[in-house]
PLY file of the C-alpha trace (Angstrom):
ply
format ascii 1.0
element vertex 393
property float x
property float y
property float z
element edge 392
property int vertex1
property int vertex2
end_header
36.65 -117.42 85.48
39.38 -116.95 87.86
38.86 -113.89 90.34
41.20 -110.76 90.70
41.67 -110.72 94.20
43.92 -107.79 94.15
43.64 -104.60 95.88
40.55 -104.41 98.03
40.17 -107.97 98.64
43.64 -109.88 98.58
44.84 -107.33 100.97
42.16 -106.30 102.90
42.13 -103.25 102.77
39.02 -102.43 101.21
37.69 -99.78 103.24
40.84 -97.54 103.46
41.68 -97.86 99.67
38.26 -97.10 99.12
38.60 -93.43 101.01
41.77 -92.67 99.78
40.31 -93.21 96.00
39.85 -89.59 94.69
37.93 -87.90 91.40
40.63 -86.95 88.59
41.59 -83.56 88.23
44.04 -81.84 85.84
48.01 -83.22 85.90
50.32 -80.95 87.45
53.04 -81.29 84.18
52.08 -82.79 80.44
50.32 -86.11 81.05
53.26 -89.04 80.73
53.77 -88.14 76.96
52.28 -85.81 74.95
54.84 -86.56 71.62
53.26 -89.52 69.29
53.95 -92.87 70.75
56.30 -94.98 69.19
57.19 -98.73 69.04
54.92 -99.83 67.31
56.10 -103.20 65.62
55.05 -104.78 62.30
55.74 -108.46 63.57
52.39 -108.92 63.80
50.61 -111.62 62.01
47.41 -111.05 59.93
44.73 -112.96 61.85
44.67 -112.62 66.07
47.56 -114.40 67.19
45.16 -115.11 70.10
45.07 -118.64 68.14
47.97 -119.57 67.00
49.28 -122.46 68.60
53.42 -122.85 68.13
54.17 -120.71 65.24
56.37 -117.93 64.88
53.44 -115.67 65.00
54.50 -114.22 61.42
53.74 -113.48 57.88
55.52 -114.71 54.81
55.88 -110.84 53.29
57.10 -109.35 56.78
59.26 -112.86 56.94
60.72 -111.71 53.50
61.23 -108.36 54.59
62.95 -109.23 57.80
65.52 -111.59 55.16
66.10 -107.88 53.59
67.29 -106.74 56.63
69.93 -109.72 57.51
67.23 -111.61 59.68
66.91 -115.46 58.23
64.08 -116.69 60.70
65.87 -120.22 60.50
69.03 -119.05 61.10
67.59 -116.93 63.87
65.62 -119.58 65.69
68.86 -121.99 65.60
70.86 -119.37 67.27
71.30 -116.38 65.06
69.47 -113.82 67.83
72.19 -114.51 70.03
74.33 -112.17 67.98
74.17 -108.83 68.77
76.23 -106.56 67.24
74.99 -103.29 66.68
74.39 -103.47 62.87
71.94 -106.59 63.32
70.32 -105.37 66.93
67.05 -104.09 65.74
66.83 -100.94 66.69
63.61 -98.65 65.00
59.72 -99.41 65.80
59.03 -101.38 62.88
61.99 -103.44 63.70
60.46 -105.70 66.38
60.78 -109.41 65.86
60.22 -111.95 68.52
59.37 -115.36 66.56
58.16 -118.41 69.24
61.31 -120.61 69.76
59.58 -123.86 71.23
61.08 -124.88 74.36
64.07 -122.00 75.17
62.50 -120.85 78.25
62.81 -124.07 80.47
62.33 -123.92 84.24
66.08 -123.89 84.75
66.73 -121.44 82.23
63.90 -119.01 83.78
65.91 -119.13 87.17
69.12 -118.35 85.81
67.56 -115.14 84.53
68.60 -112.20 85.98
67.41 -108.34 86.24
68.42 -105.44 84.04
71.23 -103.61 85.95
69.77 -100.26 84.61
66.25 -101.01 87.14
68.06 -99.30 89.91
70.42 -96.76 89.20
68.70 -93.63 89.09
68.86 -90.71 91.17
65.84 -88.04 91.51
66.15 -84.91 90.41
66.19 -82.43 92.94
63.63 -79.74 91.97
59.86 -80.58 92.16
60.70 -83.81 94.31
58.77 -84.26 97.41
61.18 -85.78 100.49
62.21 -88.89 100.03
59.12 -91.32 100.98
60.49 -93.61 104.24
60.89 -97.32 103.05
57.71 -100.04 103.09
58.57 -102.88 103.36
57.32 -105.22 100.54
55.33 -108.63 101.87
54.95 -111.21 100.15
51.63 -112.23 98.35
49.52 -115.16 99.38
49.40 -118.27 97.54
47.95 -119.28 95.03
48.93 -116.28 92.89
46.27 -117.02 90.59
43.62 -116.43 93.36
45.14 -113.42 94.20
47.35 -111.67 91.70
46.52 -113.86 88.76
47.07 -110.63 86.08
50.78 -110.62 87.45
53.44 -112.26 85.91
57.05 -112.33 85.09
58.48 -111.31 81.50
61.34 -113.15 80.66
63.93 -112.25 77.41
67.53 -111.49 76.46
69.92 -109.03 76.24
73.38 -108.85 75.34
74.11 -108.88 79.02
72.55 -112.56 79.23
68.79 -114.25 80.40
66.99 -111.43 81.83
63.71 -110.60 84.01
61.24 -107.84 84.45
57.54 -107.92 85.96
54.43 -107.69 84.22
50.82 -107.56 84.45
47.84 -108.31 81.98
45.70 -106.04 81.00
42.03 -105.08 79.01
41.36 -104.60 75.13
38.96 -102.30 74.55
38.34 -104.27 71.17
38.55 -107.49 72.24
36.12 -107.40 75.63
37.18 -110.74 77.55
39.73 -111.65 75.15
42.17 -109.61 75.59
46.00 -110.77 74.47
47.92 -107.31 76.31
50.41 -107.02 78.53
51.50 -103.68 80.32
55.60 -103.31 81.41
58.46 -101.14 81.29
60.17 -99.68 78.09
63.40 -100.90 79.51
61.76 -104.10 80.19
61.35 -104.67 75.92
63.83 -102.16 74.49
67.53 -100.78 75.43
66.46 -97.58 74.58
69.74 -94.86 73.72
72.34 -97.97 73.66
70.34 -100.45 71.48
67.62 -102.22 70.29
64.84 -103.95 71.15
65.13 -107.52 73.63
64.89 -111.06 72.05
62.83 -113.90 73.08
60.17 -112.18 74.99
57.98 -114.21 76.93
55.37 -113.59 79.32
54.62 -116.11 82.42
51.18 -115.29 84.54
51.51 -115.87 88.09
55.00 -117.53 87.90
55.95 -120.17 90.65
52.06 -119.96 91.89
52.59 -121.63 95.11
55.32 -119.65 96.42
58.15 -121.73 96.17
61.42 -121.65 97.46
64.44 -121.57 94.46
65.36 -124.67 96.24
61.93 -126.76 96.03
61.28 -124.96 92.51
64.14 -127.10 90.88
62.20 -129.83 91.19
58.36 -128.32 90.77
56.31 -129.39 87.75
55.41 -127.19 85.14
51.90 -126.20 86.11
53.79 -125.03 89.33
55.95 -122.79 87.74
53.75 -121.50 85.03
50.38 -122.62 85.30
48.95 -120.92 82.62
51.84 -121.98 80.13
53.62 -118.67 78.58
52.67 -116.41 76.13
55.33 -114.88 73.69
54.99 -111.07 72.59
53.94 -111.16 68.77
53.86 -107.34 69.21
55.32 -104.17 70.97
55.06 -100.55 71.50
56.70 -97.97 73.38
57.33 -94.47 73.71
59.34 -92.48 71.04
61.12 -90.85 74.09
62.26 -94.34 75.47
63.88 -95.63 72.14
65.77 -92.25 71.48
67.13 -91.67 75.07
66.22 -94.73 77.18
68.66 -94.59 80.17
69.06 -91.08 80.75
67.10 -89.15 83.04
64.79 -87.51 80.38
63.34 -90.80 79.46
62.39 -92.46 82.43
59.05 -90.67 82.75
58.49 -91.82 79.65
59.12 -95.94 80.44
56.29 -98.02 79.45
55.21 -100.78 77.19
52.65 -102.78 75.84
52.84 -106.54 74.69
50.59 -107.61 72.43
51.23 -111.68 72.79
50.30 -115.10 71.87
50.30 -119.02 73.71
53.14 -121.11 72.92
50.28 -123.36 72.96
46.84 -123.64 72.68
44.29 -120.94 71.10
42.47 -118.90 73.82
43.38 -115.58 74.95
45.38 -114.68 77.93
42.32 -113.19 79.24
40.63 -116.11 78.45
43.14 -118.43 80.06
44.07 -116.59 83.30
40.45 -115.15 84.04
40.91 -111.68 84.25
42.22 -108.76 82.80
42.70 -105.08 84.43
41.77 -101.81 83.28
44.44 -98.83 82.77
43.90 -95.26 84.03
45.05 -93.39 81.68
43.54 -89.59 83.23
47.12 -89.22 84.81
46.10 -88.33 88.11
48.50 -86.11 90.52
50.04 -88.09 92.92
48.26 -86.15 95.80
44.94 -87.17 93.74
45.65 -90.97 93.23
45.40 -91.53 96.61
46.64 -95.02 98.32
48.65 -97.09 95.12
49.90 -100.69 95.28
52.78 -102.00 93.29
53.23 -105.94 92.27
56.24 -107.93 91.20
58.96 -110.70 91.69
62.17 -108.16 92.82
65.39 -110.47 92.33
67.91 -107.86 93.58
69.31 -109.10 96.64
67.83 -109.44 99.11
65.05 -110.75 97.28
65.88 -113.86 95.03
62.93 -113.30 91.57
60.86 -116.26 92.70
58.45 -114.73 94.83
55.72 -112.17 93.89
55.69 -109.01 96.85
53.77 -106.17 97.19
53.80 -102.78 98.76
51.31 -100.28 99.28
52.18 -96.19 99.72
50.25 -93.15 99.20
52.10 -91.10 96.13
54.70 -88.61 95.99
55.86 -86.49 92.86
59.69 -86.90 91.71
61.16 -85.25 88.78
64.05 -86.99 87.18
65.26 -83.91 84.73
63.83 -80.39 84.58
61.25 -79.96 82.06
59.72 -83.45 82.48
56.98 -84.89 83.67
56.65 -85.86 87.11
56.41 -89.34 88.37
54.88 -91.18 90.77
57.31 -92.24 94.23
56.31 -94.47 97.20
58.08 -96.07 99.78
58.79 -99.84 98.66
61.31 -102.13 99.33
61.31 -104.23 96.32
64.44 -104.26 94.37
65.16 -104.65 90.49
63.53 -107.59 88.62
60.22 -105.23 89.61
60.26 -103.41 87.18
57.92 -103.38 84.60
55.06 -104.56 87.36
51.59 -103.05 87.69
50.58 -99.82 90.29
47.37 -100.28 90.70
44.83 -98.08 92.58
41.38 -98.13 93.52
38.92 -95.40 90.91
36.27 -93.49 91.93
33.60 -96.12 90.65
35.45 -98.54 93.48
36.98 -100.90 90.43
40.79 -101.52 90.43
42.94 -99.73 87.78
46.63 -100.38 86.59
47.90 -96.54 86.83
51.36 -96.64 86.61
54.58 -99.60 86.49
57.73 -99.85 88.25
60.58 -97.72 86.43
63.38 -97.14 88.45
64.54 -97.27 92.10
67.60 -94.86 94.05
71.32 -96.07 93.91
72.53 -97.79 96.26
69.69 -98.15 98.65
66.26 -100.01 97.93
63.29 -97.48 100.06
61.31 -96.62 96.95
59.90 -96.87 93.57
59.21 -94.52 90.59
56.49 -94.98 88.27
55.44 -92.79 84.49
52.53 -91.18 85.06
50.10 -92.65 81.69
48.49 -90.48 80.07
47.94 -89.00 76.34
51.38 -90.67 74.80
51.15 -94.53 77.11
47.02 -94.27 76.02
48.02 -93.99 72.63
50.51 -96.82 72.54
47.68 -98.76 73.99
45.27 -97.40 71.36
48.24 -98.91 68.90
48.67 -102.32 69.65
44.09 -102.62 70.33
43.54 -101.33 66.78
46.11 -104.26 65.29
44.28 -106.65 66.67
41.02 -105.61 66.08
38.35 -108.13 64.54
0 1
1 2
2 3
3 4
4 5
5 6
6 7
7 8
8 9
9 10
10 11
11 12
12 13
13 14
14 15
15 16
16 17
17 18
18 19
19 20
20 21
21 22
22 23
23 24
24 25
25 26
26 27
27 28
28 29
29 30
30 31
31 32
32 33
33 34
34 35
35 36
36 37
37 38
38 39
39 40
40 41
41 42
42 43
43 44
44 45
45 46
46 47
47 48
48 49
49 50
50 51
51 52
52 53
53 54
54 55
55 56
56 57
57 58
58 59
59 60
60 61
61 62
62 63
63 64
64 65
65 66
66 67
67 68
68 69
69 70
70 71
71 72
72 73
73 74
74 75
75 76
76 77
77 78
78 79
79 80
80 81
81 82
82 83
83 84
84 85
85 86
86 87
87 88
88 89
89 90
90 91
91 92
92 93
93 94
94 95
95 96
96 97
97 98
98 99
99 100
100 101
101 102
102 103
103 104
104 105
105 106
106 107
107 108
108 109
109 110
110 111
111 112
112 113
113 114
114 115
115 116
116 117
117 118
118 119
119 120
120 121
121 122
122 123
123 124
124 125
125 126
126 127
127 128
128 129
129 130
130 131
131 132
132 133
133 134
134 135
135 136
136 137
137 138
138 139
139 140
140 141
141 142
142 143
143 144
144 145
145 146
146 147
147 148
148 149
149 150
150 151
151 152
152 153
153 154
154 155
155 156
156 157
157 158
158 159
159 160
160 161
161 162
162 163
163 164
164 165
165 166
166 167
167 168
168 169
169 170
170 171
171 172
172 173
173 174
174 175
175 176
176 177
177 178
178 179
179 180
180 181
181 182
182 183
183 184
184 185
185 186
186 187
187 188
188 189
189 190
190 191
191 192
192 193
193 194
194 195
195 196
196 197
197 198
198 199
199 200
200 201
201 202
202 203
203 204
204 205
205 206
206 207
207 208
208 209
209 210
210 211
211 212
212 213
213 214
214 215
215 216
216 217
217 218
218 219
219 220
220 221
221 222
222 223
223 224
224 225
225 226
226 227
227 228
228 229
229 230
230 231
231 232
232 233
233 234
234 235
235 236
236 237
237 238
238 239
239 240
240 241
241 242
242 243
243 244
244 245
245 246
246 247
247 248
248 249
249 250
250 251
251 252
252 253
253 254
254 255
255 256
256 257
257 258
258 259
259 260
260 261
261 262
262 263
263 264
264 265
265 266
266 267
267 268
268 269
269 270
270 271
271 272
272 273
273 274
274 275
275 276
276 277
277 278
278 279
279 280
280 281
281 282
282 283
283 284
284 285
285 286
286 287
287 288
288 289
289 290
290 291
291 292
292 293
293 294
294 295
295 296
296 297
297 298
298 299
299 300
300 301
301 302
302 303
303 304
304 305
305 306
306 307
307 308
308 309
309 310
310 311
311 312
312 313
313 314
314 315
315 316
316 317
317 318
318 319
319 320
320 321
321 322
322 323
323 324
324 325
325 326
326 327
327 328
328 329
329 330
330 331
331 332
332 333
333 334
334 335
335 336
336 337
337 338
338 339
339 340
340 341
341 342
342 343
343 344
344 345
345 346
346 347
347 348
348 349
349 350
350 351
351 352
352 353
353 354
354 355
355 356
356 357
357 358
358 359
359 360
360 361
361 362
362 363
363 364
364 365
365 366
366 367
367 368
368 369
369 370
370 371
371 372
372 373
373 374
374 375
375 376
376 377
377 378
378 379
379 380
380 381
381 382
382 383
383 384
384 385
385 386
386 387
387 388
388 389
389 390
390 391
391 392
């Protein structure tokens, strides 16, 4: 078993995390979502894809059904998902479809990817904002990642806008204790929300470029360098209802999260399994004066940052509001820039284990001092509940 090094130990800041870790008390707005979640995909295949080794990850009767809908999964894995006019981008929950396309996501082709312009262009709202938090500046985390961040990773699709990145971190099945095949991110990280449909080619890579290399010396890494747990291609996804009716505007983003239900391009254990560890989520919503100190992880690829390099910050929490009548979110000082998003907030619970509580949504425009995060409560707990109960053995 690999160890999670993450919070108390990796940054060694045990003791203060541990003070700053506070009981849960009642949210100060509805808890992240309290509409049914939506998202929920019907890609998945009939037995755990947990052991699937290079196939699509998909049944013959949703295969036909896809064909009813214009999607010829031959057609589509020679090239077809590269179109994406609006009639064939899948758009609706049950639409997802994200068959394994054996060897698209080469080394080179990961470092050409880029981040989702949307990441950063948000502006708070201005009532029920705290101040502005003053910029932290994100450091870089030690090497190996898998000794100390191994449930980080780096999600990797496309969009009509080209190769694309977003951060991403791995995370428990309550039904599958040890083997768990999830993977918490951003809505915008899976799905364009109000303009489309959802990303293609999804792909998840744990503790990407492990030894800290420069863009430079990666060109010429081997592959248990870059991705030394292989990659793991979403079978599955769920997000908010809110997120694929309005994604993009301001009354969505407290609403931006995901969960990946995904399987190895090769081999047949978990991603638990595989990497070692998995984290819990918090799902009680706590305030932002009650979650205390929170850390957030991921590769930023915004300039100045170039994606290859996993950073960290660490900031007590501030509400922001993003539109009246929504929930609050979750603010800290961090410099990290846009390829972020998506990545784990963790913080330490009252029982002194570390949590994922929240994941990088957006950032201000223009300037790169701090992060917003949902708060997860009823709505992100039930899109968890979603993609646990389709697995289930």
């Amino acid at each position: 078993m690999r160890s999670v090094r993450l919070l108390p130990a990796a940054l060694g800041l045990a003791g203060a995390l541990a003070l700053t870790a506070t009981g849960c008390g009642p949210t100060e707005t509805p808890a992240a979502s309290d509409k049914p979640s939506a998202g929920a995909s019907s890609s998945a295949p009939a037995d755990d894809a947990g052991t699937g080794g290079t196939g699509d990850g998909l049944t013959k009767d949703l295969a036909d059904k896809l064909k009813k809908r214009g999607v010829d999964l031959d057609k589509w894995k020679d090239g077809e998902w590269k179109n994406w006019d609006t009639n064939t981008w899948l758009r609706e929950a049950e639409d997802f479809v994200n068959p394994v396309i054996e060897g698209l996501w080469d080394p080179a082709r990961m470092q050409s990817a880029k981040s989702p312009d949307q990441t950063i262009t948000a502006q708070a709202g201005s009532g029920g904002s705290d101040p502005i938090p003053r910029p932290v500046k994100a450091q870089r985390e030690k090497t190996p990642y898998h000794r100390n961040a191994a449930p980080v990773g780096k999600i990797f699709f496309d969009s009509p806008q080209g190769h694309m990145v977003c951060s991403g971190t791995i995370v428990k099945d309550p039904r599958r204790p040890g083997k768990s095949n999830m993977v918490w991110t951003a809505g915008h990280c899976v799905h364009a929300g109000k303009k489309g449909g959802w990303y293609r080619n999804i792909t998840f890579v744990p503790a990407y470029n492990d030894l800290g290399k420069s863009p430079a010396a990666l060109s010429n890494a081997r592959p248990h360098e870059i991705y030394p747990y292989g990659q793991y291609w979403a079978d599955w996804a769920v997000t908010s209802g809110e997120w694929i009716q309005s994604g993009g505007t301001n009354q969505a983003w407290p609403y931006d999260y995901a969960v990946l239900h995904v399987q190895p391009q090769r081999g047949g254990k978990s991603l638990e399994e595989t990497v070692g560890v998995a984290l819990p989520v918090d799902f009680s919503a706590p305030s932002p004066a009650q979650a205390g100190t929170i850390g957030a992880w991921g590769y930023p690829q915004a300039p100045p940052y170039n994606g290859v390099i996993m950073h960290k910050c660490l900031d007590r929490g501030t509400r922001m509001t993003t539109a009246p009548a929504t929930p609050v979110m979750y603010r800290i000082g961090c410099t990290m820039t846009a390829g972020s998003s998506g990545g784990g907030w963790f913080r330490v619970l009252p029982n002194g284990k570390t949590a994922l509580v929240s994941n990088t949504s957006i950032g201000p425009a223009g300037s790169n001092g701090w992060l917003a995060g949902p708060q997860l409560g009823r709505g992100a707990k039930a899109a968890h509940e979603m993609v646990s109960k389709k697995f289930a053995r």
